[in-house]
N, C-alpha and C positions, 0 to 999 in steps of 0.2 A: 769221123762222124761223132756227133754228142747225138748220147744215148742214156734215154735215164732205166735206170732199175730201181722198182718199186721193191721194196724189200729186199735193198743188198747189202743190210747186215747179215740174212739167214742164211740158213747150208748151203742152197744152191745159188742166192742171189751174190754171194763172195766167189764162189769160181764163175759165175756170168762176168762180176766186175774187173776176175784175174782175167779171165779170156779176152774181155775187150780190151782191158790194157796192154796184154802183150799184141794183141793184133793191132795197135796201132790208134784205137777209138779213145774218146773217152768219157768211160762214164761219169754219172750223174746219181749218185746213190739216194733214193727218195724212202726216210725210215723216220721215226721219231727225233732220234740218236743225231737227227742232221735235220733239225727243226723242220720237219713237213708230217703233218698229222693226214693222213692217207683217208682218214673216216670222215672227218670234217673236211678234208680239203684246203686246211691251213695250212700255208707256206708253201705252197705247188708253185705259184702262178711266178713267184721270185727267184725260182729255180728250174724252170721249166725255158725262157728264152735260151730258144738257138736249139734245143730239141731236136732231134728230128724222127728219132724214133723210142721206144715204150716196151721194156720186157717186164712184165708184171711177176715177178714170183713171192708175193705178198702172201702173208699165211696169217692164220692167229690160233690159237689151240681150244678148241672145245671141241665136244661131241655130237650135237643140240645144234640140231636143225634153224630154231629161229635166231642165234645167235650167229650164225655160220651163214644164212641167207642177209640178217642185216650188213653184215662186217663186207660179204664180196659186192653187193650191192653198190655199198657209197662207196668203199674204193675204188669197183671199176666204173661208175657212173662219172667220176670227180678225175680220174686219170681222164677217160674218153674228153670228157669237155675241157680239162687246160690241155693235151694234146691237141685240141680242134683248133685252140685258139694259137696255137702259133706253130700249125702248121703240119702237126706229126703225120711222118707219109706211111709210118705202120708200127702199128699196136700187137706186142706177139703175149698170148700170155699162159702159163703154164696149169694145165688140168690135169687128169687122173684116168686112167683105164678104167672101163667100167662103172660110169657115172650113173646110167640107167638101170643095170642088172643089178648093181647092189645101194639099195636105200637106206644108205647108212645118213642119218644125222648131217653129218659136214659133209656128206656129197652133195646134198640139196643146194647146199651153197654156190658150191662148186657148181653146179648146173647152173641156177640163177647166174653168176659171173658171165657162163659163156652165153648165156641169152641177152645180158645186156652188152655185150663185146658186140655179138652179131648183129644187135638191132639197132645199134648204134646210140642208146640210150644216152641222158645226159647230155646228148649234144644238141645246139640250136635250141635250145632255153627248154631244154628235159623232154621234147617230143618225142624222140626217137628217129632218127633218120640211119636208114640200113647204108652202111659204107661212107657215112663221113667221114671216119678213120678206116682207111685199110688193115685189116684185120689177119692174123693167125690167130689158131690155140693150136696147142702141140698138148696131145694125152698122154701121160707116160705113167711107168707101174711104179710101185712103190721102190725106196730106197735103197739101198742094204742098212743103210742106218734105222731102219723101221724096226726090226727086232731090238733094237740097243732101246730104242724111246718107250716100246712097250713093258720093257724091262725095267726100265728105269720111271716108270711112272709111277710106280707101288715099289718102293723101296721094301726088304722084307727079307728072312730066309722061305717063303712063297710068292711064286708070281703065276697070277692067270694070265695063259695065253690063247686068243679066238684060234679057234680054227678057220686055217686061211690059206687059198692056195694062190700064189705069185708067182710074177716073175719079174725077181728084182733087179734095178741098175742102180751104176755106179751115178751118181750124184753129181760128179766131174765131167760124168758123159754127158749127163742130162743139157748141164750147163754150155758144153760145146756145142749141143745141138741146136739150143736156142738161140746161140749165136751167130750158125748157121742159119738158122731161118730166119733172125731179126735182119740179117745183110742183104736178104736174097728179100724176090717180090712176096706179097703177101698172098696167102695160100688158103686160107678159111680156116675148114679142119683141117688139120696136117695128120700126114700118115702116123699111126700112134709107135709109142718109143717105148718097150720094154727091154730087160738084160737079155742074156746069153741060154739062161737054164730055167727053167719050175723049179718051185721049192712049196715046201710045204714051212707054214712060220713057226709051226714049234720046233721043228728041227734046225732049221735057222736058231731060234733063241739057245738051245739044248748047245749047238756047238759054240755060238758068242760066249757061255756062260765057261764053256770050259776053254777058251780063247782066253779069257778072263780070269782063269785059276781060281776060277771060284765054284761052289757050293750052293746049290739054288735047288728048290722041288719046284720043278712047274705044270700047272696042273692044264692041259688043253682043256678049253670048253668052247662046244658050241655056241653063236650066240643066236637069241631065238627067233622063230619066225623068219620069216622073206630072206632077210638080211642076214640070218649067221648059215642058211640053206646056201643061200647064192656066192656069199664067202668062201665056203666050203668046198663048192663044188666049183670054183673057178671062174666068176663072176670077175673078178680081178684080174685075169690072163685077157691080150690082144684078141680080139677079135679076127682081126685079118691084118694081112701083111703091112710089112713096117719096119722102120732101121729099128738095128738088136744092138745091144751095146758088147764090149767085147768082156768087160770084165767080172769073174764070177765073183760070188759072195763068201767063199774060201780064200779067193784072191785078194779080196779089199780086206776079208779078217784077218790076212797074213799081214797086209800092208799096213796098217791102222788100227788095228787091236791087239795082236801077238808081239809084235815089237815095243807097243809103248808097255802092257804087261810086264815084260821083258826086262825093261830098262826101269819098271817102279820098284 
């Protein structure tokens, strides 16, 4: 099956493009880097024939709500409609545990995304028609690689780290799952995907940092109002029941960070 991935240069969209490769599929990597502009919608339509189906794991980095609502907006509006146009039988795309309980900035986005997924937005000349495309979202928790990006944002001998309760997976798993779900019928919301354990994120960074052989003061801090309460308190952990990934955040630090240390 031809299956495109929207953003499979990134972390998870390179193991979606391994998985389908070795299962036999083949992807269709939709990134800048492979001339298709996801925001305008430039160069879709010449790499989209023969499609048949759409794992979206498209990202961009900011904080800020109105940059984060324009960005999933026209990507997922501009995927929905050249998917419509030649035929995709299912659109799976990747979301976040706890979109509503915690109002952070780039969740709004992330909200906006799955409302134009489910309302079929963009398609039949921008009206919106519900289930044009067959539709997934799959929510899952944050990465284990999430502590490494918060670390590495602020370079420094200090790094502030929110207070944050997860439950992280492996990135590899993630990717398997939505491989699973792009193969199989389309599901709507799908049961939500987090890891194996709870963690708290400064103790995640405190052990990366000495995974790392290195030297770092990190200072937790609340962040305020609504969003660093909801953080805090678990705003980010599943809901209700849901596939668990099997591998801990110990495990992937041994696998992917102690060893390359190791060998620098």
């Amino acid at each position: 099956m031809r299956i495109a991935v929207a953003g499979g240069t990134g972390l998870v969209g390179q193991y979606v493009v391994e998985e389908l490769t070795a299962a036999g599929h083949e992807p269709v990597v939709l990134a800048r880097s492979r001339g298709v502009d996801l925001v305008s919608g430039a160069g879709l339509d010449s790499v989209m024939a023969g499609v048949e189906a759409v794992v979206d794991v498209s990202n961009l980095q900011t904080t800020g709500a109105k940059k984060s609502i324009a960005f999933f907006e026209s990507v997922s509006q501009n995927l929905l409609a050249a998917g419509a146009r030649v035929g995709v039988r299912h659109h799976v795309v990747l979301s976040i545990v706890g979109l509503e309980r915690v109002g952070f900035g780039y969740y709004q986005g992330k909200l906006r995304q799955e409302e134009v997924v489910a309302r079929g937005e963009g398609v039949g000349g921008g009206g919106g028609r519900a289930g044009a495309v067959p539709w997934t979202v799959l929510r899952a928790t944050q990465f284990h690689e999430f502590p490494l990006q918060v670390l590495d944002r602020v370079p420094g001998p200090v790094a502030v780290v929110p207070r944050m309760r997860t439950q992280p997976v492996a990135a590899r798993e993630v990717a398997q799952h939505l491989v699973g779900l792009v193969l199989g019928p389309p599901q709507g919301m799908a049961p939500e995907l987090a890891g194996p354990r709870v963690e708290e994120l400064v103790d995640m960074a405190r052990r990366l940092v000495r995974a790392r052989g290195r030297r770092r003061l990190l200072l937790p801090v609340r962040m305020p109002g609504a969003t660093g309460r909801a953080m805090a308190e678990g705003g980010n952990l599943p809901a209700g029941p849901g596939a668990r990934g099997s591998q801990t955040f110990d495990e992937w630090l041994a696998e992917n960070v102690v060893h390359v240390a190791k060998r620098a």
